[in-house]
N, C-alpha and C positions, 0 to 999 in steps of 0.2 A: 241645654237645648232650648230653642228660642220658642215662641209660638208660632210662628210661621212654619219654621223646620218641622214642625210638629209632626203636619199635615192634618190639621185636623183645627178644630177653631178653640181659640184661648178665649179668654176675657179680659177687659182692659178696664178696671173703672176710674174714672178721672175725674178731678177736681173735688172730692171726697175730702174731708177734714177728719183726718186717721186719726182716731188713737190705736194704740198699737199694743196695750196690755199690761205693759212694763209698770205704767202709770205715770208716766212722761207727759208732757204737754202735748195737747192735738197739735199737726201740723198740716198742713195742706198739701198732697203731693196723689201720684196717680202709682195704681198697683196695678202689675200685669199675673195673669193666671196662667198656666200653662199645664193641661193634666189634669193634677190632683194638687199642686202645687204653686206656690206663690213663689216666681223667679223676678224679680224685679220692683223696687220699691224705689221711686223717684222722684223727685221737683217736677219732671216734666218727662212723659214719654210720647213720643211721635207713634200714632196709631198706623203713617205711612212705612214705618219700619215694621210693623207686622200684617200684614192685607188680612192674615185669615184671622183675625182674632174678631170678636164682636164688641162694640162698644158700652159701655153705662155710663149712663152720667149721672155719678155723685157728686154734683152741685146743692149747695144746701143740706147736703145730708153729712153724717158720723159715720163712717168706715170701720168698723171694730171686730177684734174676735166672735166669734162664735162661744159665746156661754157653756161652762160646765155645771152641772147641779152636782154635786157632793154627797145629798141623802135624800132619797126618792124608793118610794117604793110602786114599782107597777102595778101589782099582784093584786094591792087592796079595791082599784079599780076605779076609786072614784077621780074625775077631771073635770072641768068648769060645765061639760056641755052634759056630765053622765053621771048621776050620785048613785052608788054601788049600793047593794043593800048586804054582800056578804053571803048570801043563800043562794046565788045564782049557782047553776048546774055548770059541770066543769067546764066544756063545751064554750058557755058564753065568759067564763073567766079567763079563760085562754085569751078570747077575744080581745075583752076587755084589756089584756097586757098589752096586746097590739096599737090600741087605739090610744092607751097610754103614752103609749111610745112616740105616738106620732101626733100627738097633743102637744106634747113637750118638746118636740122640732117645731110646730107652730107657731109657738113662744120664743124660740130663738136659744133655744138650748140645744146644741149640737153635740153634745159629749155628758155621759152619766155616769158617775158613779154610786154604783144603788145601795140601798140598805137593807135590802132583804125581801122574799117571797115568799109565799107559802108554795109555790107553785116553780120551784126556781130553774126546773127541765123546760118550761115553757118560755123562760127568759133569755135563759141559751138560745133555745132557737130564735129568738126574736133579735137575738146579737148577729146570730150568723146568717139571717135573711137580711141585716142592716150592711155588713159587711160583702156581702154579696150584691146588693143592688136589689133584691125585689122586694124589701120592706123598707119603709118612711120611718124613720127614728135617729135619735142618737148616738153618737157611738158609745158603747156599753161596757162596761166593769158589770161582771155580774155576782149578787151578793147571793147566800144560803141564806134560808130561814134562818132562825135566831131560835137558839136550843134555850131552855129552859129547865133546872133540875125537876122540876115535875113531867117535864116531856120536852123529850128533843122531838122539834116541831117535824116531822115527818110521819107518812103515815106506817112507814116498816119496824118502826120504833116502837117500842108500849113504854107506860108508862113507866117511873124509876117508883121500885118500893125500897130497895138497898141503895142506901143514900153511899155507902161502900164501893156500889156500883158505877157513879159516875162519872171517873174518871175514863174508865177502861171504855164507857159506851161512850161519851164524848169522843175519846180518840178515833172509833169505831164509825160513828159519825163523820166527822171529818175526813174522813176518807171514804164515806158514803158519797158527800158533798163534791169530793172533787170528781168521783168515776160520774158525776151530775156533768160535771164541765163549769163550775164557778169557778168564779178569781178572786173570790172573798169567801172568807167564814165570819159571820159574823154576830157576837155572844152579849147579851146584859150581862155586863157585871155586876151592874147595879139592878134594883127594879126599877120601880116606876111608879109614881105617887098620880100622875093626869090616870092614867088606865081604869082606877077605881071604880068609874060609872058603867063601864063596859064589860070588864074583862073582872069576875068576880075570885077569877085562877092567878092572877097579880101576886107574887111570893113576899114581896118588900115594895118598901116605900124608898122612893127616889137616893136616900142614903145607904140603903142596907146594901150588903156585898149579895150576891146569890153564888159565888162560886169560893171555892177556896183557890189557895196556893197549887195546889197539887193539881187541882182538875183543870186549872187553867195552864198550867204546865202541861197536863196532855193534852191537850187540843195543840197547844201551840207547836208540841214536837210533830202531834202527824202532819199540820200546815205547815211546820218548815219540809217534811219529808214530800210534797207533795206540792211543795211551790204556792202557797194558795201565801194571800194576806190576811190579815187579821183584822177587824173590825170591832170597837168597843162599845155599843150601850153603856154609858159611865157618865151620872150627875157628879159623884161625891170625888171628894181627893183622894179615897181612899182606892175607888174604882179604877180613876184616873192613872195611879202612880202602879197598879196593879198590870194595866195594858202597858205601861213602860217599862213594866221590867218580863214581861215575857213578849216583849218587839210586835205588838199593835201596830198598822199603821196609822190607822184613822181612830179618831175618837170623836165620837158624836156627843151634843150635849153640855159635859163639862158645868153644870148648873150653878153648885156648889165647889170652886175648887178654894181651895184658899192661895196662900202665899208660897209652899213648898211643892204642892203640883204646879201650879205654875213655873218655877224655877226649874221642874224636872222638865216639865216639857220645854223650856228656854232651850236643855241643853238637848235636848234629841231634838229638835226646830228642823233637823236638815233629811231625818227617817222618820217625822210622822206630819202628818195636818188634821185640822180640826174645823169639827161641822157644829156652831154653835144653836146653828137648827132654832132660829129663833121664830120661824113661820108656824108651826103648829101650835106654842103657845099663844099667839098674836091668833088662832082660829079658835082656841080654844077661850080666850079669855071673851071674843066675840060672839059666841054662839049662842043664838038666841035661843032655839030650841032644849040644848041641855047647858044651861050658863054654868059655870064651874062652882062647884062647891068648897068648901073651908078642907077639905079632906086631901083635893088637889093641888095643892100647895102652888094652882097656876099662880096666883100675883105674887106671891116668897120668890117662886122658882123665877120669874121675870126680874126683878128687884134686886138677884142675885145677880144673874147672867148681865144685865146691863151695869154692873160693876165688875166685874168679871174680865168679861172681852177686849176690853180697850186696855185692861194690864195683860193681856194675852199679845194684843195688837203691838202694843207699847215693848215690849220684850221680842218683836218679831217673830211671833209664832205663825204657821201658816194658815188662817182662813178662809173657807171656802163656803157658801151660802150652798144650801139643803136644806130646806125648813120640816125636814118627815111628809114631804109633800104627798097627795095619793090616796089622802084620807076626808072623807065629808068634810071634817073640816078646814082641810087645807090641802085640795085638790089641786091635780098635774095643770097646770096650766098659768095659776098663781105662782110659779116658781122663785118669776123676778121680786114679787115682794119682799125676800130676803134683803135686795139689796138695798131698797128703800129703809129696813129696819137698821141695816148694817149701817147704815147713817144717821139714823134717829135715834136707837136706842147705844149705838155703841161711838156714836161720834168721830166715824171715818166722815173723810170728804169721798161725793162721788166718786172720784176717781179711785183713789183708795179703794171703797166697795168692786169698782168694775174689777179690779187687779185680782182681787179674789177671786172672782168668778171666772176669769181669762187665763194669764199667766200662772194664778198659783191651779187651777183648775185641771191645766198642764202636768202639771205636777201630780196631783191625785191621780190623774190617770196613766202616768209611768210613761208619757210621752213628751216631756218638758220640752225638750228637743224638736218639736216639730207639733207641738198643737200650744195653743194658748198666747199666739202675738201675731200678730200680722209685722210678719218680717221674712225676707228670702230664704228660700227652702224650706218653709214651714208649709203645712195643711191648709188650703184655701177654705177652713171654714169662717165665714167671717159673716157679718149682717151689716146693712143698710139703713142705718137709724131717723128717721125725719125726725129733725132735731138737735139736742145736745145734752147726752144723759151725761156727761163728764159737769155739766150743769146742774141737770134734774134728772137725776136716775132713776125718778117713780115713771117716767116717760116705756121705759122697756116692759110698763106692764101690761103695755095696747100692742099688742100686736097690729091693727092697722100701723103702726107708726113703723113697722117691719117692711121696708121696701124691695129688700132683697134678706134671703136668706139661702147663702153658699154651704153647703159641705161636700168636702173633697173636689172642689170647682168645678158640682156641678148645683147650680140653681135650685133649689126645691121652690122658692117662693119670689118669684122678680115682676115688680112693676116694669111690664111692658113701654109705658110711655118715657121709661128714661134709659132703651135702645138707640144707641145712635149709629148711623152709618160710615160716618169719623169724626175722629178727634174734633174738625173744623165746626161741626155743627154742636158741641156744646158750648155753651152759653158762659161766657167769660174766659176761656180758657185762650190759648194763644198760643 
């Protein structure tokens, strides 16, 4: 159906220098919107062939997908304009989900897939007011808190004192988690060495396993009975090859993998991706108020990772930028900094990095097919870059430089000065 057929007004943006996600070379050509929908992708489209659509002129500007983050957490609250303290009353932490959400559409992330809440019924909703139309955010993958054998994070749970017991209340859990409404469960299998300064309930250090074979075997059966994905907390190989053989999709971290995790996940490359989450250590190594100590293995775990990634890359595994963003130190808003690291520390080319974030972002979120490229029949979310981040990709992390920002074709954020009334009145086009 055209845009005119519509009956109702399309969008046309013209003269825009695409990229398109793939990681293809930009080209220059004009995209027509129709719906929710991107039906036509061209060298040249006459705006006299559609009267009702509205114009933009993408002159000067990058044309590109709409951004996925990979691992985010809403729940913890903190975002560029609001550092959470954690003691707020439920009330304002609901809130605070909200505003999450819609910090990180700001940014130019239009698509999440999360990492976990404490709060994870309030995230749901936050999905289905997105999908709905009366709430600002991205569209949502929603993850469960992250059970821990001292406590599966919720409040109808007590504590575990029969370490016997974990199996059967994991399972138990998980199926708490789904009658919540998440499309993830998601488990440490490793601990976590940064935590130290805060969280004095921290069971292991970044290597150690926290679950066995069997308890992670029951979780995984209620999520497959129950449709849910699996999500891994996993530095070490051990962690790693642990989520690969009970069918993880996502594995976040990866800090420590060696030669033989890597090779596993070579070969499952096509049923899992990976969030190398390099934004939170890059907040943590920065932070002036609590600078990391010798206990938090930040500079090991960095040192690591930045030899790591690029034999990940190198082997075509899928990454996706999520830096654990959500936290004082590496609040919603910061998101694109990933992609700046993804080039510094692990030696993609900008484009490379965007790919991540766009087409394989697609993919994380189980809509390959129709999010993550600016190409026909795909989801009009796309943005409006002043500039050329296939250049300088630290550019996406000014949102002024966001002149338009589409989801589902329809505008949340559009410089009004570059409406045109047709095609003839933008500036070089013909």
């Amino acid at each position: 159906m055209s845009a005119s057929a519509a009956g109702s007004n399309g969008w046309l943006i013209v003269g825009a220098n695409v990229f398109d996600g793939s990681g293809s070379a930009c080209r220059r050509a004009d995209v027509l919107v129709d719906g929710d929908r991107i039906v036509r992708v061209a060298d040249h489209i006459e705006s006299k062939d559609y009267p009702n659509v509205d114009v933009i002129d993408g002159s000067g500007q990058t044309l590109m997908p709409g951004m996925v983050d990979g691992h985010a957490h809403f729940g913890s609250g903190s975002t560029v304009t609001h550092n959470a303290s954690g003691k707020e009353p439920h009330e304002e932490k609901v809130l605070l989900i909200a505003h999450a959400g819609e910090t990180m559409l700001q940014h130019g992330f239009t698509s999440a897939y999360l990492g976990g809440d404490r709060n994870p019924a309030a995230v749901v909703a936050l999905r289905k007011g997105v999908e709905e139309g009366w709430m600002h955010g991205p569209r949502l993958r929603v993850a469960s808190w992250e059970s821990t054998t001292l406590s599966i994070m919720d409040p109808t749970h007590a504590l575990h004192t029969d370490r016997a017991s974990v199996a059967d209340h994991l399972y138990r859990w998980v199926h708490d988690m789904a009658d919540i409404g998440v499309d993830i469960v998601k488990m440490p299998l490793t601990g976590e060495s940064g935590l130290g300064p805060w969280n004095k309930s921290a069971e292991n250090t970044s290597r150690d396993l926290i679950y066995s074979e069997e308890e992670v075997a029951s979780a995984a059966k209620a999520a497959q009975e129950r449709g849910l994905w699996l999500t891994a907390h996993a530095h070490s190989s051990e962690g790693i090859q642990m989520a690969l053989r009970h069918g993880f999709r996502a594995i976040y971290h990866v800090s420590f993998a060696d030669d033989a995790a890597i090779e596993a996940l070579a070969k499952a490359k096509d049923q899992v991706f990976v969030a190398p989450s390099p934004g939170i250590l890059y907040g943590l190594l920065h932070d002036e108020t609590y600078p990391p100590t010798e206990g938090m293995e930040t500079q090991e775990t960095i040192e690591s990772l930045r030899n790591v990634v690029p034999k990940m890359h190198q082997a075509g595994i899928r990454l996706v930028p999520g830096g654990d963003y959500g936290f004082n130190v590496a609040p919603i808003g910061e998101n694109a900094r990933d992609l700046e690291l993804f080039v510094e520390w692990f030696g993609m080319t900008p484009a490379e990095a965007l790919r991540c974030a766009t087409e394989y972002g697609g993919f994380a979120m189980n809509m390959q097919h129709e999010l993550g490229l600016v190409r026909e029949g795909y989801l009009a979310d796309m943005l409006l870059v002043d500039g050329e981040p296939t250049e300088n990709v630290a550019i996406l992390q000014d949102p002024e430089r966001l002149t338009l920002i589409m989801q589902g074709g329809l505008p949340y954020k559009m410089d009004s000065r570059r409406l045109r009334t047709s095609y003839d009145h933008v500036g070089g086009s013909g």
